[in-house]
N, C-alpha and C positions, 0 to 999 in steps of 0.2 A: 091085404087091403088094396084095393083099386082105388084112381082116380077117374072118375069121367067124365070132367069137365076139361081135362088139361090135354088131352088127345097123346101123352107118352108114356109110358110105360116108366115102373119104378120097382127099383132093385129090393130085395129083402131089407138091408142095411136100413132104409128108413119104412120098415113094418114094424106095427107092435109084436114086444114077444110077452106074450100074455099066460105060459104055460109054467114061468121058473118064479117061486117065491124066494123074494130077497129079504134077510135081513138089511135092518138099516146099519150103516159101515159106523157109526157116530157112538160113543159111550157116555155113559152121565156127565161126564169131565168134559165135553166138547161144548166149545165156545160159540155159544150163538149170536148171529147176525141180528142187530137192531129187529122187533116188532117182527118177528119170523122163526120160527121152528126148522130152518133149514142151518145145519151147523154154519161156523162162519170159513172155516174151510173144508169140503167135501167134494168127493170125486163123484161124479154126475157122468153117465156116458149111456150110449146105445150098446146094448151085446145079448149075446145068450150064452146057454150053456156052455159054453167052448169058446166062441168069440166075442171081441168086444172092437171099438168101431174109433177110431182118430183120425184126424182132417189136419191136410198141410195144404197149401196154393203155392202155385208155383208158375213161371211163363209155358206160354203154348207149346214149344218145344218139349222144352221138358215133362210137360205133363202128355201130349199126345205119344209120346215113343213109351212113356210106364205104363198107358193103357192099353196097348198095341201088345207089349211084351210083357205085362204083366210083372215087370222090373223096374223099381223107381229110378236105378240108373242106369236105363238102357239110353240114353242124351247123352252127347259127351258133354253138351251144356253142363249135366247135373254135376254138382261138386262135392265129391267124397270129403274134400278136407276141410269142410267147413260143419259146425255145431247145426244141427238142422233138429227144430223145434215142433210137436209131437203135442195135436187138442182136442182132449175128447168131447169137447163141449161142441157142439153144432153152432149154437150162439153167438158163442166169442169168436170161432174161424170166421162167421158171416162180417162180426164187428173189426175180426182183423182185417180182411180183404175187403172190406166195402162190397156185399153181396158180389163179390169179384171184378166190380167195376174201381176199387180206388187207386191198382196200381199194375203196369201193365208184366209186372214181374211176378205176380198174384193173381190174375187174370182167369187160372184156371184152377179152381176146388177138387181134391182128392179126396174122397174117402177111400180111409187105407183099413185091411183089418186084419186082426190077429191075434193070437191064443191068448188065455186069458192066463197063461205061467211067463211065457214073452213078458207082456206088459208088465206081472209081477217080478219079473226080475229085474224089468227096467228100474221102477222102485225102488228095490232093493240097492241097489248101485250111489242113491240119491244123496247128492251134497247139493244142499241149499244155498240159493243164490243171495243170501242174505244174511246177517248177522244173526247171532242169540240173542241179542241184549232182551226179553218182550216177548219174543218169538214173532217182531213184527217183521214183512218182508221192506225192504228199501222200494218196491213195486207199491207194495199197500201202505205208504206212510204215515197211516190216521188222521189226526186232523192236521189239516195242515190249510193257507190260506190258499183262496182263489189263483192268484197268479203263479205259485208257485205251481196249482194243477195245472195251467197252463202252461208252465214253461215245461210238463213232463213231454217228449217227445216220442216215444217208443214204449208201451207198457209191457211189450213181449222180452227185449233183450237190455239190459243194461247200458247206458250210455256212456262212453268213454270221459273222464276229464278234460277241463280245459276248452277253448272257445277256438285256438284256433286251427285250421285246417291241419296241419303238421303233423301238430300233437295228438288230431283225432286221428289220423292215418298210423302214426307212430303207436299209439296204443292199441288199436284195434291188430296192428299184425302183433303184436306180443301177445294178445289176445287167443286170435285166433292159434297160434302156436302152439301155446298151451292147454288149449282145447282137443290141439290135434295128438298131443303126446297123454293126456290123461283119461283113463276107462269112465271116469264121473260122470256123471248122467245129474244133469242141472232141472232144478223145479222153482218155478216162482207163482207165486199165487197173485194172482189179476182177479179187479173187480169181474164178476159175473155182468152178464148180458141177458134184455131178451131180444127175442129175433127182433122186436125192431130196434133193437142196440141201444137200449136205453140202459143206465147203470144202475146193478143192485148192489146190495148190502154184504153182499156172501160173496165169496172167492172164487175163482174156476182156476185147475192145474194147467197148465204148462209146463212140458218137459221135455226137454233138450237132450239131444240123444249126441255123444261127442263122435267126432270124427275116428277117436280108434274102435268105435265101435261099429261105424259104416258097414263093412262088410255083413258086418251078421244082420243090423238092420236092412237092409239090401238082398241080403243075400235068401235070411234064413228066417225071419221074423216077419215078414208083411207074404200074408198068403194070399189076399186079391184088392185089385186097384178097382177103383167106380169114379168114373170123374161124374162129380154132385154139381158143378157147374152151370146148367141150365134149370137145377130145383131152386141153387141160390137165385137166380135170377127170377125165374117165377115167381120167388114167394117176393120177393122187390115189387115187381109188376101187383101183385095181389096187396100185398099190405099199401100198396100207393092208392088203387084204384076202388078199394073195398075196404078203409081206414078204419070201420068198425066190425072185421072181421075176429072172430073167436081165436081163442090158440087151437081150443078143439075141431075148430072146422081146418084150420091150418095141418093138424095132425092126421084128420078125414082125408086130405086131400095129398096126403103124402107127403108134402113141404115138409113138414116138418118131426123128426124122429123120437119115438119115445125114451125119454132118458134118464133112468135110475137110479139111483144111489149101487155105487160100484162096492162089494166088501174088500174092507182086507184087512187083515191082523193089527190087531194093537199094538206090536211091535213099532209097524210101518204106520200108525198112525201117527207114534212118538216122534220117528224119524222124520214125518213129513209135517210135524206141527198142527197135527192136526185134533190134535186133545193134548191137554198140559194136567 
């Protein structure tokens, strides 16, 4: 797919792949989302046959030296011993980063890719960042009042207890700690997005790849870096200036990547809450 209005050229990663018939990942037992046929949690992503497509943002350093070397931690900026968080939704990365304008540590979009037994291992690995009680996540807290969604502050990582500075410093290194010593691979389900960040009814994954596993993610799992950076920014530019633009002309124009229902085992569906 070309664009020829946008004067730059666009990687595979946001082409349709129009040649692989998928089953849908969802069983009669999966919980749907208010008024919608889309389960209420389901794994949504860009890939084909062999690969499949997840966005992190990160500062310019760090991001120009993984595209350069084709190593996410080729920056000594980058930090191996920290939990670093893994979206295969296009959507939500744009609503995490503010089309890469909301923080200057986010400034620049990656898309990263890699084998589609990778990412099912990563799965595999998965302890949920939330209780059983429900199968609700402490992320998606159901009904709950107005101020309290305002007081949420962070929908990607869990917020430490306690108000004052100390104790959040004090918690978050116990935190991070034991992030660094455990193989666990963390998943929280967030509301879904569309590109213009508005919030749906259905969940999109997040997952947290822990620090003892850096190496291999780093090393052995991400087979090529794309900084998507400047598509974020266009399709801003476009949805500002053309407010009654299509998703379909969004997808014509390469902005935006076609994104499927990802399969995978009933097992892993159980494990990940995702059918009861």
């Amino acid at each position: 797919m070309q664009c020829l209005s946008l004067g730059m050229q666009f990687n595979p990663v946001f082409r349709s792949v129009e040649r692989t018939t998928i089953r849908p990942t969802f069983s009669m037992t999966a919980t749907l989302s208010p008024d919608s046929a889309i389960p209420y949690r389901q794994i949504r992503a860009h890939y084909d046959d062999e690969t499949i497509t997840v966005y992190q943002a990160y500062n310019r350093g760090i991001a120009s030296a993984a595209v350069k070397e084709q190593k996410l931690h080729a920056s000594p900026l980058f930090k191996p011993t920290r939990m670093t968080w893994i979206k295969p939704s296009w959507a939500w990365m744009l609503y995490r980063a503010g089309y890469s304008y909301k923080d200057p540590g986010q400034e620049r979009i990656l898309a990263l890719r890699m084998r589609h037994d990778d990412f099912l291992g990563l799965l595999k690995r998965v302890v949920l960042t939330f209780g059983h009680g429900g199968g609700i996540a402490k992320s998606e807290p159901g009904p709950q009042t107005p101020q309290a969604a305002r007081e949420r502050k962070d929908e990607t990582t869990p917020q430490p207890d306690g108000s004052d500075k100390e104790t959040k410093v004090a918690r978050r290194k116990d935190r991070n700690a034991a992030a660094g010593k455990s193989p666990d691979v963390k998943v929280q389900w967030d509301p879904e997005r569309t590109v213009r960040l508005e919030k749906l009814d259905h969940r999109s994954i997040q997952i947290g790849i822990p620090a003892a596993l850096s190496p291999e993610w780093t090393e052995k799992w991400i087979l090529s870096i794309e900084d998507v950076t400047d598509r974020a920014r266009e399709l801003k530019r476009v949805l500002d200036e053309e407010p009654d633009v299509s998703d379909a002309e969004l997808v014509k124009r390469g902005l935006v990547p076609t994104e499927r229902p990802f399969e995978i085992s009933e097992d892993l569906q159980k494990l990940l809450k995702m059918i009861v």
